[in-house]
MMTF fields as JSON, N, C-alpha, C and O atoms, coordinates in Angstrom:
{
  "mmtfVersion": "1.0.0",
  "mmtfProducer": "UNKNOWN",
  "numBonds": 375,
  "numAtoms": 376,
  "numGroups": 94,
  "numChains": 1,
  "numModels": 1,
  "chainsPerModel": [1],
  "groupsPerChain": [94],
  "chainIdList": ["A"],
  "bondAtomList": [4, 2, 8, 6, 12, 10, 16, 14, 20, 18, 24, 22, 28, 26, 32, 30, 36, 34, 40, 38, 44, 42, 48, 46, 52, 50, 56, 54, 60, 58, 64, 62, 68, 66, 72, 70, 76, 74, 80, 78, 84, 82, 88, 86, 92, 90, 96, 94, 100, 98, 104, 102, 108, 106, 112, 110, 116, 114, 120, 118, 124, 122, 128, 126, 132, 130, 136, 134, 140, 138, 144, 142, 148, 146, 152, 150, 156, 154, 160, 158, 164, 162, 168, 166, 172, 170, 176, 174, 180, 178, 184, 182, 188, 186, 192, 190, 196, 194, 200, 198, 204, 202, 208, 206, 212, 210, 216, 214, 220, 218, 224, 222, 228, 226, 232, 230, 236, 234, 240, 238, 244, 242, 248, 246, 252, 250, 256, 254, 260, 258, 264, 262, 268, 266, 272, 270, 276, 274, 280, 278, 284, 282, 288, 286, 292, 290, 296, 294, 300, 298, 304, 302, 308, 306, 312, 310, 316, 314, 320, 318, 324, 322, 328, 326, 332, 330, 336, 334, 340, 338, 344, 342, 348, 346, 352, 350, 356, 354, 360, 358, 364, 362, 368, 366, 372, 370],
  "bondOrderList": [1, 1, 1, 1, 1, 1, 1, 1, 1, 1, 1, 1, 1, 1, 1, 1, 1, 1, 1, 1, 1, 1, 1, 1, 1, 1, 1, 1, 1, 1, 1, 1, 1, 1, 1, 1, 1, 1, 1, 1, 1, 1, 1, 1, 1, 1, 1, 1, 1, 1, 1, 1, 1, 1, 1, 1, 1, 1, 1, 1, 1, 1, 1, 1, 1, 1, 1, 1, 1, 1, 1, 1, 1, 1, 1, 1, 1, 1, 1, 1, 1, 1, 1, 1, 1, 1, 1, 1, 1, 1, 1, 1, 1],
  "groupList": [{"groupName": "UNK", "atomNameList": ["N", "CA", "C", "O"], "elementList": ["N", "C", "C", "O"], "formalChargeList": [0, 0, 0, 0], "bondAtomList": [1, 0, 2, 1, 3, 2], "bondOrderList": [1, 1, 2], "singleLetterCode": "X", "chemCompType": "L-PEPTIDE LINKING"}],
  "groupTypeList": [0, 0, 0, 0, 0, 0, 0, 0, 0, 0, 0, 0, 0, 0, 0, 0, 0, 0, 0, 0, 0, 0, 0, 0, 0, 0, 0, 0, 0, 0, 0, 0, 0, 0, 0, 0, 0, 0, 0, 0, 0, 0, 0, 0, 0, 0, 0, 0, 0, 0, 0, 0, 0, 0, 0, 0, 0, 0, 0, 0, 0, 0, 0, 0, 0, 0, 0, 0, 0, 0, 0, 0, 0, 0, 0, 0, 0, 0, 0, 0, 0, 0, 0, 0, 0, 0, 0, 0, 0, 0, 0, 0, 0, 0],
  "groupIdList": [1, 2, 3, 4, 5, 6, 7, 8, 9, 10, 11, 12, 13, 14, 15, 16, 17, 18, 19, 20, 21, 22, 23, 24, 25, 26, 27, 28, 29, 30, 31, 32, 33, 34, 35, 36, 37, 38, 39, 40, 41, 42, 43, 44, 45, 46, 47, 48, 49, 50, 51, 52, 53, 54, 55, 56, 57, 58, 59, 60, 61, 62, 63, 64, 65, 66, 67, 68, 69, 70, 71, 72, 73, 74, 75, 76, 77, 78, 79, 80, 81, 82, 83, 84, 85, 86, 87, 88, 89, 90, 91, 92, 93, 94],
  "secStructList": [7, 7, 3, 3, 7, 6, 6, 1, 7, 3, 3, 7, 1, 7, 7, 7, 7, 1, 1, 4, 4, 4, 4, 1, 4, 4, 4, 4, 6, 6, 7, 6, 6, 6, 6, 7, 7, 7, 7, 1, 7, 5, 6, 6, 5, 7, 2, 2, 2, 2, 2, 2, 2, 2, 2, 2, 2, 2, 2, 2, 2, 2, 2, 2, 2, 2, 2, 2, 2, 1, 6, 6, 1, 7, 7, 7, 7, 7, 1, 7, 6, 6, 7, 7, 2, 2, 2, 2, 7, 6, 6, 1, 7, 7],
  "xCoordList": [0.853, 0.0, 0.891, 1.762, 0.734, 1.606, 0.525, -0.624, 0.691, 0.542, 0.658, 1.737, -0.312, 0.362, 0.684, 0.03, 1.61, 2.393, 1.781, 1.178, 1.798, 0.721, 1.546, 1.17, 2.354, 2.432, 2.13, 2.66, 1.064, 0.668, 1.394, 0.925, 2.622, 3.503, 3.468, 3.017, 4.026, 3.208, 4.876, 6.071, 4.226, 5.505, 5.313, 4.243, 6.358, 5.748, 5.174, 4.383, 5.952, 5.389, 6.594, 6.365, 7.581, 9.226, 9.226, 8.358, 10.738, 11.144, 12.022, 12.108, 13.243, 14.809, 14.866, 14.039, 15.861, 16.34, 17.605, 17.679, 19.034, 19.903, 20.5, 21.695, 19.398, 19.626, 19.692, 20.589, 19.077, 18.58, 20.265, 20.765, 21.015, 22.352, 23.255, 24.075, 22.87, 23.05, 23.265, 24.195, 22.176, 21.963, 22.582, 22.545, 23.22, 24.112, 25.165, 25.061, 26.192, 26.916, 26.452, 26.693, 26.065, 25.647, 25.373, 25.619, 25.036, 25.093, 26.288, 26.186, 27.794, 28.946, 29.431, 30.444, 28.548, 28.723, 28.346, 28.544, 27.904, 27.125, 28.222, 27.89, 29.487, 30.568, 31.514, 32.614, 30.753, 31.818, 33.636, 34.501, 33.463, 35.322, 35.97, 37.07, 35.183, 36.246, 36.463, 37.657, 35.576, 35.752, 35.935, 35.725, 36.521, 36.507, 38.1, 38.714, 38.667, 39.755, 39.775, 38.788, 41.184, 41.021, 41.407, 40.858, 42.523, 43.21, 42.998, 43.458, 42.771, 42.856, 41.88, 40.728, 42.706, 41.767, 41.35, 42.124, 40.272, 39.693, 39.158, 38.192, 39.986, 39.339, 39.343, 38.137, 39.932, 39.86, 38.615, 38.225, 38.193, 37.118, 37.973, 38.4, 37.942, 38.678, 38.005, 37.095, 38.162, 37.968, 36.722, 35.813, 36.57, 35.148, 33.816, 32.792, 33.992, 32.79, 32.959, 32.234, 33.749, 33.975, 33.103, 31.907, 33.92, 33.452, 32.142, 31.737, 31.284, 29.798, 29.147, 28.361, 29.411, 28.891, 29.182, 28.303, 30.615, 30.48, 29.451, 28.806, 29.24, 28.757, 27.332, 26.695, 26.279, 25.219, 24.797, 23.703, 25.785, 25.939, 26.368, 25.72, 27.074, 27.373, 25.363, 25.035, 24.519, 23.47, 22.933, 22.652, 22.69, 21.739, 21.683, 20.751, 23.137, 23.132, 22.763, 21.956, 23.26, 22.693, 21.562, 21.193, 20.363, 18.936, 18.649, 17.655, 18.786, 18.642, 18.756, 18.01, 20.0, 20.047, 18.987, 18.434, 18.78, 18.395, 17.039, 16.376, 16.285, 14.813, 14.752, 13.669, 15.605, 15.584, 15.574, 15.016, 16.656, 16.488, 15.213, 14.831, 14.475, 13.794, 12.187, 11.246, 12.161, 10.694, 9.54, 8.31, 10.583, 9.456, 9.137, 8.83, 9.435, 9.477, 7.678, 7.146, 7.101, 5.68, 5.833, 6.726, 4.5, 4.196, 3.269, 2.649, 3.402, 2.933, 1.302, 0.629, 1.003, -0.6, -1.414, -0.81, -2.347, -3.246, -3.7, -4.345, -3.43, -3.454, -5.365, -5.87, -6.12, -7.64, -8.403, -8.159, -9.0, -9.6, -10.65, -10.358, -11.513, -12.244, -11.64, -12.387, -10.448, -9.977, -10.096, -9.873, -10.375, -11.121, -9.416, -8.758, -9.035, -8.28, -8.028, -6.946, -9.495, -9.399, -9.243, -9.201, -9.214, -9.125, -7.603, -7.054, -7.042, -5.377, -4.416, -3.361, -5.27, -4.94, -4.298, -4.969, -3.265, -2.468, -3.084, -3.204, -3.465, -3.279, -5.402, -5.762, -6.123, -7.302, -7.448, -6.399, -8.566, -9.243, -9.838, -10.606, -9.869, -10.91, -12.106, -13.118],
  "yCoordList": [-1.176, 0.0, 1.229, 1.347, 1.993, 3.423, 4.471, 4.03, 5.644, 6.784, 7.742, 7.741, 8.496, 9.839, 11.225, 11.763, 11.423, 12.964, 13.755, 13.536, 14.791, 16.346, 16.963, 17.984, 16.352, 16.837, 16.028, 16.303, 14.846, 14.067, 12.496, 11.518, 12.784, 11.304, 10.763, 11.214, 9.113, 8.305, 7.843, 7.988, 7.323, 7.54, 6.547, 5.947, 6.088, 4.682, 5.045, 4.411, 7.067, 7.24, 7.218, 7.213, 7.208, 6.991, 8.289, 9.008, 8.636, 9.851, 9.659, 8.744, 10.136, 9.745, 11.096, 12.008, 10.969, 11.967, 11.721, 10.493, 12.326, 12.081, 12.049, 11.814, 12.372, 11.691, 10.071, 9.481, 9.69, 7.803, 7.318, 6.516, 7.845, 7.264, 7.146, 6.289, 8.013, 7.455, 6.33, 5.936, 5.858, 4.361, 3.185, 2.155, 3.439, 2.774, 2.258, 1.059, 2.946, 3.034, 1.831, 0.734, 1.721, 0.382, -1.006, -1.968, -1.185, -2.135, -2.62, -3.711, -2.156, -2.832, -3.59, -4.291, -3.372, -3.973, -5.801, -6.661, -6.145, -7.016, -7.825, -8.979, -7.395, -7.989, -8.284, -7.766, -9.594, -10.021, -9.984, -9.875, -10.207, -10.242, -9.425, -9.616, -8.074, -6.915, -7.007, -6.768, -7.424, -7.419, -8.572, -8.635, -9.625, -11.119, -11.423, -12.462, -10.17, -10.813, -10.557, -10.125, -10.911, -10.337, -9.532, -8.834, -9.081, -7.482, -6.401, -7.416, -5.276, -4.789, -4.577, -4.145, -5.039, -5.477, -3.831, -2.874, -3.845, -1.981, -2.673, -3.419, -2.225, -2.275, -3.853, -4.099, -4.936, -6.538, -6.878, -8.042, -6.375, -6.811, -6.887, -5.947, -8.894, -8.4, -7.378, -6.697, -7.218, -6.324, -6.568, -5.741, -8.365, -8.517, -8.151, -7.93, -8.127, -7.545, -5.969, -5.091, -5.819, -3.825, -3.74, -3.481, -4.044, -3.078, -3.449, -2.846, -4.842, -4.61, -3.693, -3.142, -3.235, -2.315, -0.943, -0.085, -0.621, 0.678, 0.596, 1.606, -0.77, -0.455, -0.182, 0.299, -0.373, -0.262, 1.112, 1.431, 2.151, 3.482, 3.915, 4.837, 3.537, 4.636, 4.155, 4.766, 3.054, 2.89, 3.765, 4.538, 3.631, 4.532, 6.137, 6.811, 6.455, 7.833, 7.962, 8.734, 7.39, 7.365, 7.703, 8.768, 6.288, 6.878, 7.642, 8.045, 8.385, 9.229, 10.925, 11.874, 10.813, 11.946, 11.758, 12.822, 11.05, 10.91, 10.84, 10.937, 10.725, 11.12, 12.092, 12.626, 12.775, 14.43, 15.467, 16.542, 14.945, 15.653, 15.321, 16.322, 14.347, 14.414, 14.25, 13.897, 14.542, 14.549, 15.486, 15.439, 16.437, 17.892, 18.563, 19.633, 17.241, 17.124, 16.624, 15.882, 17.08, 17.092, 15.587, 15.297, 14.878, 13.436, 13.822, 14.864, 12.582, 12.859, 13.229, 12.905, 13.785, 13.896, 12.939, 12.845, 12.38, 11.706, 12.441, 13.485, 12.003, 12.749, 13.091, 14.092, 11.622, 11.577, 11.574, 10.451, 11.947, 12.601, 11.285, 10.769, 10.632, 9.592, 8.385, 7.407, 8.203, 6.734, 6.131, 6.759, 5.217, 4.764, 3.648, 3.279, 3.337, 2.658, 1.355, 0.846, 0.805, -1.015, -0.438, -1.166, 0.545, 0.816, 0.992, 0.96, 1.14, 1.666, -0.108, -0.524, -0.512, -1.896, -2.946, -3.247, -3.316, -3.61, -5.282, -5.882, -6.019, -6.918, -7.42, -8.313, -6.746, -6.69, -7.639, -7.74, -8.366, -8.659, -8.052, -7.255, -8.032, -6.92, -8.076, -7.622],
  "zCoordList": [0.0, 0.0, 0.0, 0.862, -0.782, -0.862, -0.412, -0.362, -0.114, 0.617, -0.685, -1.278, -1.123, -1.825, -0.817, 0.076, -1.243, -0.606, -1.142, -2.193, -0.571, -0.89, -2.455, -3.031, -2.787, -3.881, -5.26, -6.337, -5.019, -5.529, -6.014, -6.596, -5.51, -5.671, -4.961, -3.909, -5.059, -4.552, -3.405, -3.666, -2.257, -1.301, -0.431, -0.529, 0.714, 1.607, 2.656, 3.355, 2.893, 4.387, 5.45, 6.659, 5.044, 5.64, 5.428, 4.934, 6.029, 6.22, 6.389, 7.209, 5.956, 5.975, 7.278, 7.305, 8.141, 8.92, 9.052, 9.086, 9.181, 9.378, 10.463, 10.646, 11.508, 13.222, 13.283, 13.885, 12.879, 12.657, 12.413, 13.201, 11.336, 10.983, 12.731, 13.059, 13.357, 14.862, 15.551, 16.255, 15.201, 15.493, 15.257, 15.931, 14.136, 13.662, 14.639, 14.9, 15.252, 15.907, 17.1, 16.597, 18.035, 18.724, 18.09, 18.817, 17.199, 16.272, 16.008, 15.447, 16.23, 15.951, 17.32, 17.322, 18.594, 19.81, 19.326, 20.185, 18.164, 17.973, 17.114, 16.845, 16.638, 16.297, 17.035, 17.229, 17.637, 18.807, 18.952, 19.822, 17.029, 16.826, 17.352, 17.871, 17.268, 18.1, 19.057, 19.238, 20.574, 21.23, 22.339, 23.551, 21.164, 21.871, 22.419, 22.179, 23.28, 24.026, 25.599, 26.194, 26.323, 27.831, 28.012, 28.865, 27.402, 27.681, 27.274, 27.797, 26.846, 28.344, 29.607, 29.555, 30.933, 31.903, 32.508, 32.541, 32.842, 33.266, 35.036, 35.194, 36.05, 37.3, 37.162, 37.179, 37.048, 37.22, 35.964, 36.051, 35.256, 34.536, 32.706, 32.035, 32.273, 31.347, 30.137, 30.611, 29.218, 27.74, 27.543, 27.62, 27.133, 27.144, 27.662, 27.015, 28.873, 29.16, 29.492, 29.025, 30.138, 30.079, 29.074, 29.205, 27.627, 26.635, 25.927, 24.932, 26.707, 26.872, 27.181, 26.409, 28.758, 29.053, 28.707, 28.789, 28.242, 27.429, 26.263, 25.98, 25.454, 24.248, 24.712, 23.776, 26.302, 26.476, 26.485, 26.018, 27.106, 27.511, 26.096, 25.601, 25.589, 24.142, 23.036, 22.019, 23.661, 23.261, 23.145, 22.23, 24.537, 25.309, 24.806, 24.366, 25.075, 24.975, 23.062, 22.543, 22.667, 20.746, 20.677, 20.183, 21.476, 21.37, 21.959, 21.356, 22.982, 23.3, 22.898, 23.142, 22.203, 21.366, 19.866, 19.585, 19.285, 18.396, 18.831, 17.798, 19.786, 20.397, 20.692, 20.453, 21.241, 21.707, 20.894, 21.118, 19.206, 18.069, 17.312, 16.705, 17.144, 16.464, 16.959, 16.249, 18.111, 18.829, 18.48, 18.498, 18.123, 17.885, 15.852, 15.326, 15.407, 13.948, 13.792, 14.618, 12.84, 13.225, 12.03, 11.234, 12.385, 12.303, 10.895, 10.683, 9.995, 8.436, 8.701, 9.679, 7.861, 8.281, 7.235, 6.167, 7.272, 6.393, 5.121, 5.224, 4.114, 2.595, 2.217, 1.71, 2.785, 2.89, 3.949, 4.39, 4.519, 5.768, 5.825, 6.904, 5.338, 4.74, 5.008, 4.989, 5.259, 5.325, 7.189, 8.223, 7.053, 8.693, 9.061, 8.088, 10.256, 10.473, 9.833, 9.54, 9.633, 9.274, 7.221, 6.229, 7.283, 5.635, 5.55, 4.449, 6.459, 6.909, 6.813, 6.336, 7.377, 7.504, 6.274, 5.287, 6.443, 4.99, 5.136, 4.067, 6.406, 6.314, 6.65, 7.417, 6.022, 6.347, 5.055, 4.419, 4.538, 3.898, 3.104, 3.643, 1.694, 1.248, 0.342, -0.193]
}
């Protein structure tokens, strides 16, 4: 189901923002290779897990900025005033 945009083309309803590329960044916590040794040890804790928990906090703070920038960006509006929710519905029956 596509969406037309107020300028009559036809669109999915996405919105690229270049806060989102943010996100990215926590996602490399998920390549264990980098961070699959013991040294260096931080406070008796080897590499491995330290730099778990840095990668939770460098998360955190990502979404967080990236909610704070883009909270007050106004939300798409409905192109037809006429369309009811179960008409919204991609996975309804017709």
């Amino acid at each position: 189901m596509s969406t037309a945009s107020p300028d009559g083309k036809a669109g999915s309803g996405l919105r690229f923002r270049a806060w989102n590329l943010l996100l990215i960044i926590p996602l490399f916590t998920l390549i264990t290779a980098i961070y699959n040794k013991h040294d260096p040890t931080f406070i008796g804790m080897p590499f491995f897990y330290w730099f778990q928990f840095v990668g939770i906090i460098v998360g955190v703070i990502c979404t967080s900025v990236v909610y704070l920038m883009t909270k007050d960006e106004p939300n798409p509006v409905a192109t037809d005033p006429g369309l009811d929710v179960d008409d919204l519905d991609e996975g309804a029956a017709r």
